[in-house]
C-alpha positions as CSV (number, residue, x, y, z in Angstrom):
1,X,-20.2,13.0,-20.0
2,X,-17.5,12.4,-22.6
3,X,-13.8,13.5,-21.8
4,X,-11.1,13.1,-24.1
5,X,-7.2,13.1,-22.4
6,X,-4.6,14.0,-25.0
7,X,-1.3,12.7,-25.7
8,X,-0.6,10.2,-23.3
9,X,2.1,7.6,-23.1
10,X,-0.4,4.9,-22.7
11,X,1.1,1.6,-20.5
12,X,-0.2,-1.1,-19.6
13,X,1.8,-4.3,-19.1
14,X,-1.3,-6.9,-19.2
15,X,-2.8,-5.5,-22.2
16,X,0.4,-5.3,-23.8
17,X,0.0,-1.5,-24.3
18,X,2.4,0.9,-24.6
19,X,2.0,3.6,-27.1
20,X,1.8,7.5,-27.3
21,X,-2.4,8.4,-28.0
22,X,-5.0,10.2,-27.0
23,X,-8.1,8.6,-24.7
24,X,-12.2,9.0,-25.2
25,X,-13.7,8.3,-22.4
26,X,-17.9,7.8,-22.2
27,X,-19.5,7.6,-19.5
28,X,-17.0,6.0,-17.5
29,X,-16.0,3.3,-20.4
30,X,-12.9,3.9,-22.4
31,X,-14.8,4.2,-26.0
32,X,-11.9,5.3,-28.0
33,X,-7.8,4.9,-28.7
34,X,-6.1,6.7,-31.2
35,X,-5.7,10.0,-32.6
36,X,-8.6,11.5,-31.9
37,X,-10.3,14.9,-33.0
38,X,-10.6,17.1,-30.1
39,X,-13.1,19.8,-32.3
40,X,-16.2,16.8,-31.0
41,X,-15.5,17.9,-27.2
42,X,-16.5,20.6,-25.0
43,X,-13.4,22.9,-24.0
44,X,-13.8,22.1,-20.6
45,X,-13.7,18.6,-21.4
46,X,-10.6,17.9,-23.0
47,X,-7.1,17.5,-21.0
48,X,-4.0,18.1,-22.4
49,X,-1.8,15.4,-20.6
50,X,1.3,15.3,-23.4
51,X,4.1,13.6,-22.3
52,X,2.5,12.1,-18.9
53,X,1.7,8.8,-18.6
54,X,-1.4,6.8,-17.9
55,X,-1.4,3.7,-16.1
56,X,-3.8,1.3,-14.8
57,X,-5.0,2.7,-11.0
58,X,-2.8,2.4,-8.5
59,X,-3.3,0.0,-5.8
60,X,-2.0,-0.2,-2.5
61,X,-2.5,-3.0,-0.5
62,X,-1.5,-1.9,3.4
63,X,-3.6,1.0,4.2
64,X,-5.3,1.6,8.0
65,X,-8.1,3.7,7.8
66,X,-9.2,3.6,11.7
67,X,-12.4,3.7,11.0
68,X,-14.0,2.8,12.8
69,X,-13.1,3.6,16.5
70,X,-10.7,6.5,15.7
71,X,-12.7,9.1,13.3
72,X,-10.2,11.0,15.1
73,X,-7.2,10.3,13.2
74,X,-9.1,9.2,9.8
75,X,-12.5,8.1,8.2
76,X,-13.0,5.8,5.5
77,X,-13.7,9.1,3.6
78,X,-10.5,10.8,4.3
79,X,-8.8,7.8,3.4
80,X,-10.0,7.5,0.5
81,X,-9.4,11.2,-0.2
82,X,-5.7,10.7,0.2
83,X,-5.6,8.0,-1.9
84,X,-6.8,9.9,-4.6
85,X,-4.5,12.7,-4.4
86,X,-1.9,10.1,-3.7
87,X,-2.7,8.4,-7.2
88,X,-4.4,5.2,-5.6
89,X,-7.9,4.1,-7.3
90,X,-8.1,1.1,-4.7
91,X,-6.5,0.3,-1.0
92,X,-6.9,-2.5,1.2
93,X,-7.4,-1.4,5.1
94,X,-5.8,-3.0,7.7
95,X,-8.5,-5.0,10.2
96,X,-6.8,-3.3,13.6
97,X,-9.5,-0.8,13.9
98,X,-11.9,-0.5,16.9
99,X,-14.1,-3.5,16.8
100,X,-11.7,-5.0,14.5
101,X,-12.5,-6.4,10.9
102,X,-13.7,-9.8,12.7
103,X,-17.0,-9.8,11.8
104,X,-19.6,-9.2,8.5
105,X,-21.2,-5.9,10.1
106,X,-18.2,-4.6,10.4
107,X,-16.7,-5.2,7.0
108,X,-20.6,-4.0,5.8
109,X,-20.0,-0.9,7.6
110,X,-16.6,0.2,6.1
111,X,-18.1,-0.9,2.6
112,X,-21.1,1.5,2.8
113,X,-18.9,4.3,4.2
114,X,-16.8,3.5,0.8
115,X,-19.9,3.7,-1.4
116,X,-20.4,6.1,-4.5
117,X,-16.4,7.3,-3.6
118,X,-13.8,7.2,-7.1
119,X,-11.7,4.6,-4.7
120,X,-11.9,1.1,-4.2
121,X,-12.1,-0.2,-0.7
122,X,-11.4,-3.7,-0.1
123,X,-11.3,-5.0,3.8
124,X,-9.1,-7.1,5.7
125,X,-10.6,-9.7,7.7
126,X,-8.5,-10.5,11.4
127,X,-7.5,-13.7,11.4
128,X,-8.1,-14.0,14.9
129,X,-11.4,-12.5,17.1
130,X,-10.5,-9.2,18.1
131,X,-7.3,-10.3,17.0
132,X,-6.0,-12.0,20.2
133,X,-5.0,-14.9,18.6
134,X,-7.2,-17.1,20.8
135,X,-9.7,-18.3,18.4
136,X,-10.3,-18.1,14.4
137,X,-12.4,-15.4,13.1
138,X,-15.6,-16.7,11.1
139,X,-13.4,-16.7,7.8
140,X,-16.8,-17.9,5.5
141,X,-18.5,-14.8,7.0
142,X,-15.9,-12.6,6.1
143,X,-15.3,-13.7,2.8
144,X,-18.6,-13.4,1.9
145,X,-19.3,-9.9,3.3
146,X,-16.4,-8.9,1.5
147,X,-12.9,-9.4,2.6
148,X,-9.9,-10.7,0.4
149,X,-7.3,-11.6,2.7
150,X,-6.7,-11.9,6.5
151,X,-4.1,-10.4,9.0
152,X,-4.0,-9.9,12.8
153,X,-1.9,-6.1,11.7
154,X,-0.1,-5.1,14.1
155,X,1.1,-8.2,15.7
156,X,1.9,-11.4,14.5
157,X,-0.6,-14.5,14.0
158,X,-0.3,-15.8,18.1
159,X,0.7,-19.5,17.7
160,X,1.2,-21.8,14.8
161,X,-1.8,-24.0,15.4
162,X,-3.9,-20.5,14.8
163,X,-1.6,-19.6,11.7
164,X,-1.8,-22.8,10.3
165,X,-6.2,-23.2,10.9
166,X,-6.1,-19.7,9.3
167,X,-4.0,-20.5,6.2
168,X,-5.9,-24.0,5.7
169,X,-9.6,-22.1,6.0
170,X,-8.6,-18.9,3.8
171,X,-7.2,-21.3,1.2
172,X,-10.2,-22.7,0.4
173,X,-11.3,-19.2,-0.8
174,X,-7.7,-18.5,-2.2
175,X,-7.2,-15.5,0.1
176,X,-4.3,-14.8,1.6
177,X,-3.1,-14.4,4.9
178,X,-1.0,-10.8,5.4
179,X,1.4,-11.3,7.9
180,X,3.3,-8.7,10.5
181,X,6.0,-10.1,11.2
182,X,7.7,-9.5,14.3
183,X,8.0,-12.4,17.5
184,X,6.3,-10.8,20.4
185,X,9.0,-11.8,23.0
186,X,11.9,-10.0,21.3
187,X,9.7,-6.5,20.5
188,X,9.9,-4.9,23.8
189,X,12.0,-1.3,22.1
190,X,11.3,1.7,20.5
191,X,14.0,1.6,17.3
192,X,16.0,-1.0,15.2
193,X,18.8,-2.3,17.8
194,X,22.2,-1.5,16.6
195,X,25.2,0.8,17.2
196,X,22.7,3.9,16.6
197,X,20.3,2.6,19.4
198,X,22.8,2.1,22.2
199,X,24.2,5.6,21.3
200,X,20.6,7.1,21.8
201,X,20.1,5.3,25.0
202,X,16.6,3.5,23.4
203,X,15.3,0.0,23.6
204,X,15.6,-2.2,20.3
205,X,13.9,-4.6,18.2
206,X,16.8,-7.1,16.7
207,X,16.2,-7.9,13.2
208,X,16.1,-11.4,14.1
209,X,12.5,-10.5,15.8
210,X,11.2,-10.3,11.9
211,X,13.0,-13.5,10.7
212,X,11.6,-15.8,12.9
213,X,8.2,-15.1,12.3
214,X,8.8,-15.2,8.4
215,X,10.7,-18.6,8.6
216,X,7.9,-19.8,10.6
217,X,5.4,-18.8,8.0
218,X,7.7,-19.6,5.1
219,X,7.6,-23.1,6.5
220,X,4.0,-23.1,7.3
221,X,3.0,-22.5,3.9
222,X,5.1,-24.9,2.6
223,X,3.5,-27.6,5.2
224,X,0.1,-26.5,4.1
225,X,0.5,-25.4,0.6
226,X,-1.3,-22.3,0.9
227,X,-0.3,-18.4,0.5
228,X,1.4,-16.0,2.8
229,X,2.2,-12.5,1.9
230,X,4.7,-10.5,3.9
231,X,4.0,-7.4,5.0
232,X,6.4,-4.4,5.1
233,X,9.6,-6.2,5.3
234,X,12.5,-4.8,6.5
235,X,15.5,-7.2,7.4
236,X,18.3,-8.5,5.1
237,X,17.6,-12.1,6.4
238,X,13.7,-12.3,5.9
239,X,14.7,-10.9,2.3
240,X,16.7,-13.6,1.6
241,X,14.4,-16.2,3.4
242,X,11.4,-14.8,1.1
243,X,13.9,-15.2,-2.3
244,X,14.8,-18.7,-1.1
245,X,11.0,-19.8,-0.4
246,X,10.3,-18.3,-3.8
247,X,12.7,-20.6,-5.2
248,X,11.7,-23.8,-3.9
249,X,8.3,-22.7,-5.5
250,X,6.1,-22.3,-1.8
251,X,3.6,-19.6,-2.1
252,X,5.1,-16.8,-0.5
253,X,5.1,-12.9,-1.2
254,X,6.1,-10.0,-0.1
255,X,5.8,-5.5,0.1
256,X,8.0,-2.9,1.1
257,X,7.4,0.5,2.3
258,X,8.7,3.5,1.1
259,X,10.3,4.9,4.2
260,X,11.4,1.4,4.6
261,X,14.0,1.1,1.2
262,X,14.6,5.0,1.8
263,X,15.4,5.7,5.9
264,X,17.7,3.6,7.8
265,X,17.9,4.0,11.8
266,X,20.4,7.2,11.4
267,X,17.4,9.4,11.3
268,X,15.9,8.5,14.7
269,X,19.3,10.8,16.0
270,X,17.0,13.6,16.0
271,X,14.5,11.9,18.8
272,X,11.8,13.1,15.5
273,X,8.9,10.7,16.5
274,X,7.5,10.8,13.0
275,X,11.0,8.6,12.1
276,X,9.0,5.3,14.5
277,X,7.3,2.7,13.3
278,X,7.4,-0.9,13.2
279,X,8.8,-2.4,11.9
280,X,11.2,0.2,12.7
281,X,13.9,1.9,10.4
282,X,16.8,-0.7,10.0
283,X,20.3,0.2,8.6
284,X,21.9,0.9,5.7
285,X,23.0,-2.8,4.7
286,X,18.9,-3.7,5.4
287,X,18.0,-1.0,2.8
288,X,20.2,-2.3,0.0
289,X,18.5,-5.3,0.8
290,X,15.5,-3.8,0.2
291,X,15.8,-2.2,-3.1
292,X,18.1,-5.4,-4.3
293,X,14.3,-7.4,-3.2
294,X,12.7,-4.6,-5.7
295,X,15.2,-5.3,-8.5
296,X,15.0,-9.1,-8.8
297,X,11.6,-9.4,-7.9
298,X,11.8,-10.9,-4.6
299,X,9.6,-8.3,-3.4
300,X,6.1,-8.3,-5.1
301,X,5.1,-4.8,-4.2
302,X,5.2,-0.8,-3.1
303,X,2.9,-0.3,-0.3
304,X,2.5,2.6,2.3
305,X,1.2,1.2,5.8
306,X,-0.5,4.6,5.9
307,X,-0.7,4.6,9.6
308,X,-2.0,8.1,10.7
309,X,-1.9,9.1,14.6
310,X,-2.7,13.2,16.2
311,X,0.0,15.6,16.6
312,X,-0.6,15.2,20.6
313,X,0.2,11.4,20.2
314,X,3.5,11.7,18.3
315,X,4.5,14.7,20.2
316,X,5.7,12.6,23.3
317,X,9.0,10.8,24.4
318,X,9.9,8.7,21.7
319,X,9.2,5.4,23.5
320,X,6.2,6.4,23.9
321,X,5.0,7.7,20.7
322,X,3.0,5.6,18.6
323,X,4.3,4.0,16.0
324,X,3.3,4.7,12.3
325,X,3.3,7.6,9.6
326,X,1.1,8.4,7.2
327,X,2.3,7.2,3.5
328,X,-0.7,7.5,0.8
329,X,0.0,11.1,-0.9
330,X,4.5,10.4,-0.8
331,X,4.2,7.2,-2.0
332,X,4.4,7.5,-5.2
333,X,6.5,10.2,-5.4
334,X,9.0,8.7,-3.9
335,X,9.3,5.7,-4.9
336,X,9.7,7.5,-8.8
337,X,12.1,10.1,-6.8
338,X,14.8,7.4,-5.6
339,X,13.7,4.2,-7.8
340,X,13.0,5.3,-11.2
341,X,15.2,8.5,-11.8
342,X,18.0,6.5,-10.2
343,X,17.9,3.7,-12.6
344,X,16.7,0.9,-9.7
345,X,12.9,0.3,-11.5
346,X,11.4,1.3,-14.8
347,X,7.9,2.7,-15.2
348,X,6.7,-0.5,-16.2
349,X,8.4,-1.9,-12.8
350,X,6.5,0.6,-11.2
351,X,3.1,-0.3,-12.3
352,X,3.9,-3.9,-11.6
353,X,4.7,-3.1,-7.6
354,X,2.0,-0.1,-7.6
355,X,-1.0,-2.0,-9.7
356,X,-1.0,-4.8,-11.2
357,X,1.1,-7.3,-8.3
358,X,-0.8,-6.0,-5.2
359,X,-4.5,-6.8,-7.5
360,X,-3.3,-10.4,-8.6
361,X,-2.2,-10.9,-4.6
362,X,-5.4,-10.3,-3.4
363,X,-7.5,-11.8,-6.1
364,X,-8.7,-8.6,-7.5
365,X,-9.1,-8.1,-11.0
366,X,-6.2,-5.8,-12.8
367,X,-7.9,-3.1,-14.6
368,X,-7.0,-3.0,-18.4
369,X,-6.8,0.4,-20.5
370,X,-8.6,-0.8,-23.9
371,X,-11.8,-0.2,-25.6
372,X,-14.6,-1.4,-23.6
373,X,-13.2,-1.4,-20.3
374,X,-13.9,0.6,-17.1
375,X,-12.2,3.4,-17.0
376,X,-10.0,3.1,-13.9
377,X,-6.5,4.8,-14.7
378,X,-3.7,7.0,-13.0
379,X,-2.2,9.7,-15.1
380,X,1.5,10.5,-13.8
381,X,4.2,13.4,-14.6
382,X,7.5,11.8,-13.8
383,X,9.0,15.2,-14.3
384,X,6.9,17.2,-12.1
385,X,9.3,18.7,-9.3
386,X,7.5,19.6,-6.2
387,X,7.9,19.9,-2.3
388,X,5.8,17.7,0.1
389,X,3.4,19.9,2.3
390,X,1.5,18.3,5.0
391,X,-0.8,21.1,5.5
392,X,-2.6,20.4,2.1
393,X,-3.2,16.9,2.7
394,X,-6.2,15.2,2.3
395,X,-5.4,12.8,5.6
396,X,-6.8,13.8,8.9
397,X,-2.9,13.3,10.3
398,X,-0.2,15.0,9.7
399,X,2.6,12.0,11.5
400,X,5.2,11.7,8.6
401,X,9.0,12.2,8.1
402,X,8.6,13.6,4.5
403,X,7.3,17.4,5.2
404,X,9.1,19.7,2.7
405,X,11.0,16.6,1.0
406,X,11.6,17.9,-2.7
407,X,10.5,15.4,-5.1
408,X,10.4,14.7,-8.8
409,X,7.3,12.4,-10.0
410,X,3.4,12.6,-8.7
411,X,0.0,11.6,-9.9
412,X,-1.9,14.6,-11.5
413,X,-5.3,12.7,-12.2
414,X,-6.9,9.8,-11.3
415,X,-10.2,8.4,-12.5
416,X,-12.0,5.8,-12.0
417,X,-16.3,4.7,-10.9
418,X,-17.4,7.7,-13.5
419,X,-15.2,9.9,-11.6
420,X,-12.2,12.1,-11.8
421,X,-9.8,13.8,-9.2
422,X,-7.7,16.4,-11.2
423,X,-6.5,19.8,-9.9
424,X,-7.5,19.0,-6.3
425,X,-10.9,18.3,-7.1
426,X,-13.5,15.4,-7.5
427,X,-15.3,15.5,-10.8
428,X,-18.4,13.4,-11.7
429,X,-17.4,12.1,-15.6
C-alpha cells in the first residue's frame, strides 16, 4: 500500500534532516521526500499532518512487560499496545519476570510473543540465574538468542566479584550492563527518607542507598573498562558522580524517569500508592538535579520503568503496596508538557533522550528518515492539549499518578514493520 503524510516538520538529527515536506511511503520503505502530488493517492490514504512533526520511532529502553508469569498485569501484547499509543516503535523489557530473562527459551518466548507486532521488542538478559546474584547467567546464550544488555532489575548486581564477571563477559559482546541502583542493607522503607517521611510516620530509603551502588559501578567500569548504564536515577549525588565519571572519560550512562524529574516526596502526603516506587520520589533539590542532568547531557535518556501492578495490589497500606506505575502512554507527554514548553529541552533534545541515545546504548541501529530506509517514525503534535484517562489505556494496569493530568504534546501516529497505529487503531501499510 502507498500512503503519503503531508506537511511534516521532518527531524532527524543523524540524517541531518530537518525540513518542512511531505512523506511517500511504499510498502513499508520511505520512497519519496519532497512536495509531493497528493491527486496519485487514494483519499483514504493520504494524512494531513501540517505542522506535526515526525521523528525517528521512539525508543524506550526500561520497560517490564511481566510476561511471562504475570499475564495478569500485562502481556507482551499489551505492552506493546501501549507503546504504540504512547509513541514508542521499540522497548527493552526488564528480565524480572517469572522465570526471569536467564535463559535462551525464555528470551525465544517473549520474541515470538513480539512477532508480526508494529513494535520492536528487545530482551534483557539477568545478569545473574534467577537473578540471585549467586552465579552468572549463560551471557553467550543470551546474546545469541537475542538480548542486548543485562540487569538483575529490581535489585542491585549482589557483590562486586558478580558485577565485575558480568561486565568483563558482556563486554566482549559490547552490551551493557543496566544497573538498579540501590544497596540492599539501607532499602528496608516505603518512601525517600526526609522531613516528609518522619511527618508521615513511614520507613525511608536514604539517598545515599543509590550512591553507593553507582560509585561502586562507576569504579567498576573504570577498573574493567567496560559499560554501565544507570537506570532511573534519582539522587543529586549519583548525578554528580555520573557527570564526574563522564568526565574522566569511563563508560558510564544514565536515564531518568518522568515521574522522577517531575514528583518529589510531597506527593506521598496523600498515602496515594500510585505516588511508590523505587527508587522512590526524592525532593525538590533531587529534581533540579535531575532536569540540570537533562540539560547538560549528563543524563543520556527519557525512559518510563513502565511497571504495571492490579488495582487490588496498589489498593493496600502504603508499605505494603508494590512499588511501580505504569509510564508508556504519559511519557511522552510529559516530558514535552514540563521540558519542552518550559524551555529545559528542544525537540531535537527530545529525540536524542527518546530515540536515538537509548538505540546507540543498546547497540541498536537508529532508524533514519530518508529515501530507502524503513519506515519506522513517530508523528508528534506538540500543541495537542489533552487530559490523561486511564480507562482508555492500552495497558492491562491502571497503577499511575497521572489520571486526569492536563497535558500539552502526544504522539498521533506511529508506524513502523509495514504498519501504522493512527486514530486508535493498527493499520497494515
Amino acid at each position: 500500500m502507498d500512503i503519503l503524510l503531508k506537511s511534516m516538520n521532518l527531524l532527524d538529527p543523524g540524517s541531518k534532516v530537518n525540513e518542512v515536506a511531505d512523506l511517500h511511503i511504499k510498502n513499508g520503505v520511505i520512497h519519496k521526500i519532497g512536495d509531493i502530488d497528493s491527486s496519485e493517492f487514494d483519499e483514504e490514504n493520504i494524512f494531513e499532518f501540517s505542522g506535526k512533526y515526525c521523528v525517528p520511532g521512539l525508543f524506550d529502553m526500561h520497560v517490564h512487560l511481566r510476561e511471562p508469569g504475570r499475564e495478569d498485569k500485562e502481556t507482551v501484547v499489551t505492552g506493546c499496545n501501549s507503546s504504540a499509543a504512547g509513541g514508542f516503535t521499540g522497548i527493552a523489557c526488564m528480565p524480572n519476570t517469572t522465570p526471569a530473562i536467564d535463559s535462551a527459551e525464555v528470551v525465544n518466548l517473549i520474541l515470538q510473543k513480539a512477532k508480526d507486532h508494529l513494535v520492536d521488542v528487545y530482551p534483557v538478559g539477568a545478569v545473574s540465574l534467577e537473578r540471585k546474584g549467586e552465579a552468572l547467567a549463560p551471557i553467550a546464550e543470551l546474546v545469541e538468542a537475542g538480548a542486548v544488555a543485562f540487569s538483575d532489575d529490581g535489585v542491585a548486581v549482589k557483590t562486586s566479584a558478580i558485577l565485575r564477571n558480568a561486565m568483563e563477559y558482556a563486554g566482549m559482546y559490547n552490551a551493557p550492563i543496566i544497573e538498579h541502583c540501590e544497596d540492599p542493607s539501607l532499602d528496608d522503607g516505603a518512601m525517600n527518607e526526609s522531613f516528609v517521611s518522619t511527618q508521615l510516620g513511614l520507613p525511608g530509603i536514604p539517598t545515599v542507598a543509590e550512591d553507593i551502588i553507582v560509585a561502586r559501578d562507576i569504579l567498576m567500569a573504570e577498573y574493567t573498562g567496560q559499560r554501565i548504564h544507570i537506570a532511573h536515577i534519582s539522587s543529586k549525588n549519583s548525578i554528580n558522580l555520573v557527570r564526574e565519571a563522564k568526565a574522566k572519560g569511563i563508560k558510564v550512562t544514565a536515564e531518568i524517569t518522568p515521574h522522577h524529574f517531575t514528583l518529589t516526596d510531597d506527593s506521598v502526603k496523600t498515602y496515594d500508592t500510585n505516588y511508590k516506587m523505587n527508587p522512590p520520589l526524592r525532593s525538590n533539590e533531587d529534581v533540579k538535579a535531575g532536569i540540570e542532568g537533562l540539560k547538560d547531557g549528563t543524563i543520556d535518556c527519557i525512559a518510563s520503568d513502565h511497571a504495571p501492578h492490579k488495582v487490588e495490589e496498589k489498593e493496600r497500606e502504603f508499605i505494603y503496596a508494590p512499588n511501580g506505575i505504569t509510564g508508556l502512554e504519559t511519557q511522552l507527554g510529559i516530558t514535552l508538557n514540563e521540558l519542552v514548553h518550559k524551555g529545559i529541552l528542544s525537540i531535537e533534545d527530545v529525540v536524542y533522550k527518546l530515540s536515538v541515545n537509548p538505540r546507540k546504548i543498546l547497540n541498536i541501529p537508529v532508524p533514519g528518515i530518508k529515501v530507502g530506509e524503513n519506515a519506522n517514525l513517530t508523528i508528534i503534535d506538540d500543541k495537542e492539549i489533552w487530559t490523561v484517562d486511564l480507562s482508555k489505556t492500552k495497558s492491562k494496569s491502571k497503577n499511575s499518578p497521572f489520571d486526569k493530568r492536563l497535558l500539552t504534546g502526544k504522539a498521533i501516529a506511529v508506524i513502523n514493520n509495514k504498519q501504522m497505529f493512527c486514530d486508535n487503531e493498527f493499520k497494515q501499510i
